[in-house]
C-alpha positions as CSV (number, residue, x, y, z in Angstrom):
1,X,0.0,0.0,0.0
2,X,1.3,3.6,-1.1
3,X,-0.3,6.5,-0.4
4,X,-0.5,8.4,-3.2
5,X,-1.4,12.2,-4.5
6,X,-2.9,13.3,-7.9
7,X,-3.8,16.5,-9.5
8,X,-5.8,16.9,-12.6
9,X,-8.4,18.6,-14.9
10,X,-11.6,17.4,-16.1
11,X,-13.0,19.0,-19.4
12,X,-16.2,20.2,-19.0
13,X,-17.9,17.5,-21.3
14,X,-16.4,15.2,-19.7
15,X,-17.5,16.1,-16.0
16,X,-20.9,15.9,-16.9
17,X,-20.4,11.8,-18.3
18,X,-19.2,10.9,-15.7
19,X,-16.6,12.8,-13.0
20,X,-16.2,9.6,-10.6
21,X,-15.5,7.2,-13.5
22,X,-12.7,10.0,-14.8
23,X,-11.0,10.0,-11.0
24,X,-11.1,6.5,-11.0
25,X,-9.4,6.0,-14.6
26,X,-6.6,8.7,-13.8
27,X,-5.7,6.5,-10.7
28,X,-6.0,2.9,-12.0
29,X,-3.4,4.4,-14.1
30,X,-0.9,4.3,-10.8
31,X,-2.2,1.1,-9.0
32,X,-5.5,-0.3,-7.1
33,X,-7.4,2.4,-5.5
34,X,-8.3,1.0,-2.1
35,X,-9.4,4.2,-0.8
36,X,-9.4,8.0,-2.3
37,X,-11.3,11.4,-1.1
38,X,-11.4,14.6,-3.4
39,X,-9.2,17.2,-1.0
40,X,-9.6,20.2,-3.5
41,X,-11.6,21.5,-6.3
42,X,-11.0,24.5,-8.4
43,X,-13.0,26.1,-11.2
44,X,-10.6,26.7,-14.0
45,X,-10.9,28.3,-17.9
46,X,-9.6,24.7,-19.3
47,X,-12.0,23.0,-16.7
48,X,-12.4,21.4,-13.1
49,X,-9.5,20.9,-11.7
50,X,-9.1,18.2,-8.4
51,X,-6.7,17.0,-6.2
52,X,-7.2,13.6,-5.2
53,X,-5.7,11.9,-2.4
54,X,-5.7,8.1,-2.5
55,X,-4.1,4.6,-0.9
56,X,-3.0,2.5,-3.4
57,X,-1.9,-1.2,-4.0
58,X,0.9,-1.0,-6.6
């Protein structure tokens, strides 16, 4: 298990199909999510940006 700390932007389009299936795609990308908690969010021009905090299995 690794904790584990992600930032990234969500287009617009793609926030509204489907914003928990997005954070989950960007992490599997870095191991098995066991746990992870949205910590920030942020309105930006090139969309919604997150930070994600998360425990992984890698």
């Amino acid at each position: 298990m690794q904790p584990f700390e992600l930032e990234l932007v969500i287009e617009p389009q793609r926030w509204r199909q489907g914003r928990v299936a997005a954070c989950r795609q960007a992490l599997a990308a870095h191991g098995e999510p066991l746990r992870w908690a949205i910590t920030a969010a942020e309105q930006r021009p090139e969309g919604q940006w997150l930070r994600l905090e998360a425990v992984l299995l890698v």
